[in-house]
C-alpha positions in Angstrom: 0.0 0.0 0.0 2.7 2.2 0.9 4.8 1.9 -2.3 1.7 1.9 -4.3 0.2 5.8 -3.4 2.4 8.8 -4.9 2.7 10.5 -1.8 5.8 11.4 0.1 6.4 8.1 1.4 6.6 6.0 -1.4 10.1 5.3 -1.6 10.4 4.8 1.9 12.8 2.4 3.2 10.7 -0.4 4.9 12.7 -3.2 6.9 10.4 -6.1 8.0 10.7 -8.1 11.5 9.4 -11.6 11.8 9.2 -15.0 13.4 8.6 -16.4 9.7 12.4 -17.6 9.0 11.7 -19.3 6.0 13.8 -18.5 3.3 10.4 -18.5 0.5 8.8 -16.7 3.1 11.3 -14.2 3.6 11.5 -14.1 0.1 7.6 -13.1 -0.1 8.2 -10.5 1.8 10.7 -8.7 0.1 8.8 -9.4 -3.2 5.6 -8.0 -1.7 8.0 -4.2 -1.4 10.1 -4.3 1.7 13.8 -3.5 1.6 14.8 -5.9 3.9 13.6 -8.6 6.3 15.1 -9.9 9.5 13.8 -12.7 11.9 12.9 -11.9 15.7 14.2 -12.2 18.1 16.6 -9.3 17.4 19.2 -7.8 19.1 19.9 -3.9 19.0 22.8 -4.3 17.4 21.8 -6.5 14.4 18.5 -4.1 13.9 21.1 -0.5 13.8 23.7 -2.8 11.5 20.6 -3.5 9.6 19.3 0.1 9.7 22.7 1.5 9.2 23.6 -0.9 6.4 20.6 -0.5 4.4 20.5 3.5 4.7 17.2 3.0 6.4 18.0 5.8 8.8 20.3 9.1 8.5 23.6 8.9 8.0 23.8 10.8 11.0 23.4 8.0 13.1 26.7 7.0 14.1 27.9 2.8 12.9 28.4 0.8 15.5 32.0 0.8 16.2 34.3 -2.2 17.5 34.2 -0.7 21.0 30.2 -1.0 20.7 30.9 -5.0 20.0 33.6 -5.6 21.9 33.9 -4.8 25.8 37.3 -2.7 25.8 38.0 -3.3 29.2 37.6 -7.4 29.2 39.5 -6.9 25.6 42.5 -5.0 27.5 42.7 -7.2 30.3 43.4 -10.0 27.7 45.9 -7.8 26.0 48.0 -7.1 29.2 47.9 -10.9 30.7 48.8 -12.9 27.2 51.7 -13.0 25.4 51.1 -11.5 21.7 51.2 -14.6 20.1 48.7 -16.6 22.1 45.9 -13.7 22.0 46.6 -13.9 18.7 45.6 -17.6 18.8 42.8 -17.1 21.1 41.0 -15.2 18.2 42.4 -17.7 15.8 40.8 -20.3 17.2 37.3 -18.4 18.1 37.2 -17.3 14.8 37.7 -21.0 13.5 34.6 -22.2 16.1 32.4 -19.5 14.9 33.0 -20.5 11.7 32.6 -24.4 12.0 29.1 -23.4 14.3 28.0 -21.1 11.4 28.6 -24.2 8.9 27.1 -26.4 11.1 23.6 -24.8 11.2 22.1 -26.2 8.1 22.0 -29.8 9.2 21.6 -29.2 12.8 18.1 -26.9 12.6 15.5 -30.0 13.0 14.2 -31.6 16.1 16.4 -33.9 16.1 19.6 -32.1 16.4 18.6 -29.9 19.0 20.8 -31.5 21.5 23.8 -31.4 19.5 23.1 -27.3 18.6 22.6 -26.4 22.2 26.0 -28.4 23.0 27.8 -27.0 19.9 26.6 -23.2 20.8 27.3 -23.4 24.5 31.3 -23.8 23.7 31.0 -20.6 21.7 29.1 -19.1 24.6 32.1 -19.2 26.5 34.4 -18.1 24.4 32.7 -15.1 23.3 32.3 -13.9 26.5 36.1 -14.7 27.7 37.4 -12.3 24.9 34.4 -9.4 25.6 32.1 -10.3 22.3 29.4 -9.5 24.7 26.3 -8.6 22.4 27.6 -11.7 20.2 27.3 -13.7 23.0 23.8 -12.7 23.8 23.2 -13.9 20.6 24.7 -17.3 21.3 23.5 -17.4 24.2 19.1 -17.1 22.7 20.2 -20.1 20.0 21.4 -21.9 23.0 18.4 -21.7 24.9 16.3 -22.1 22.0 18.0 -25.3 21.1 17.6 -26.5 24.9 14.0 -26.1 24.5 13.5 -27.7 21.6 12.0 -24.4 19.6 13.1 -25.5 16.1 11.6 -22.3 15.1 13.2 -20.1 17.5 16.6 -22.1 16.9 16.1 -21.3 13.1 15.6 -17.3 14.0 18.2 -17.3 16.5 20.6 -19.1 13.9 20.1 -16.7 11.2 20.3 -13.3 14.0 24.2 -14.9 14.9 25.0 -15.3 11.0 23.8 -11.7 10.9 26.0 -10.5 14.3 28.9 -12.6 13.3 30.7 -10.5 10.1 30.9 -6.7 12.4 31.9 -8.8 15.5 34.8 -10.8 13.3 35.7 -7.3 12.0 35.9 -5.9 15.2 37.9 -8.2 16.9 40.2 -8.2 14.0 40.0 -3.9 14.3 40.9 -4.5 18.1 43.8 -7.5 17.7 46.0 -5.3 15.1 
């Protein structure tokens, strides 16, 4: 309806929230006018990225920076106890879970697998938190519980809001580490 009138707000940027994670569904959406889509639950930083991304909102509105993603002070600590080399293989190695857990979401999102998710997230939980990705971990820590529960759907939305969180928290660490 809204891109349909001529009046003012025709081209408006519209960015969808919903529990439909889908992929046709999501699909439907975007086909039906909106910009974007993303699947609730989500976390304030994946809606600015999202916002900020997308030009939904005003430049003005300043991008999330690596000390927004990263606890500077938990970050520090790590800096002043490790040698350089090990920090550097701390983030190494998280970046090498994140990145198996990512690949393992396709064939671990049906009731059957829940058990294995939760386990498989909780590790990362842990580490996220030990190096100060602290909104990442929130993130973690919803597909966790989700999994726990047995909420395929909410597994499924959580899922697809860490694949969303994961590329500014990588490059912030990586800002951080150099």
């Amino acid at each position: 309806t809204i891109r349909s009138t001529s009046g003012p707000n025709q081209k408006t940027k519209i960015l969808g929230l919903t529990a439909h994670a889908l992929a046709e569904e999501q699909e439907r959406f975007i086909t039906s006018g909106m910009d974007d889509c993303l699947n609730k639950p989500v976390s304030q930083t994946t809606l600015l990225n999202a916002l900020v991304s997308g030009k939904i909102i005003s430049e003005t509105v300043s991008p999330i920076t690596s000390y927004d993603l990263i606890d500077f002070a938990t970050f520090s600590e790590l800096k002043q106890i490790l040698a350089p080399e090990h920090l550097k293989k701390i983030f190494v190695d998280f970046d090498l879970q994140i990145s198996a857990l990512l690949q393992s979401f396709a064939l671990m999102q049906n009731a059957e697998n829940m058990n294995a998710l939760a386990a498989n997230t909780h590790n990362s939980v842990g580490s996220a938190g030990m190096i100060g990705a602290h909104s990442f971990q929130q993130e973690l820590r919803a597909l966790e519980q989700a999994a726990k529960a047995g909420d395929t759907n909410g597994a499924k939305a959580n899922a697809n809001a860490v694949q969303l969180a994961w590329p500014a928290t990588q490059a912030a660490i990586r800002t951080l580490a150099t």
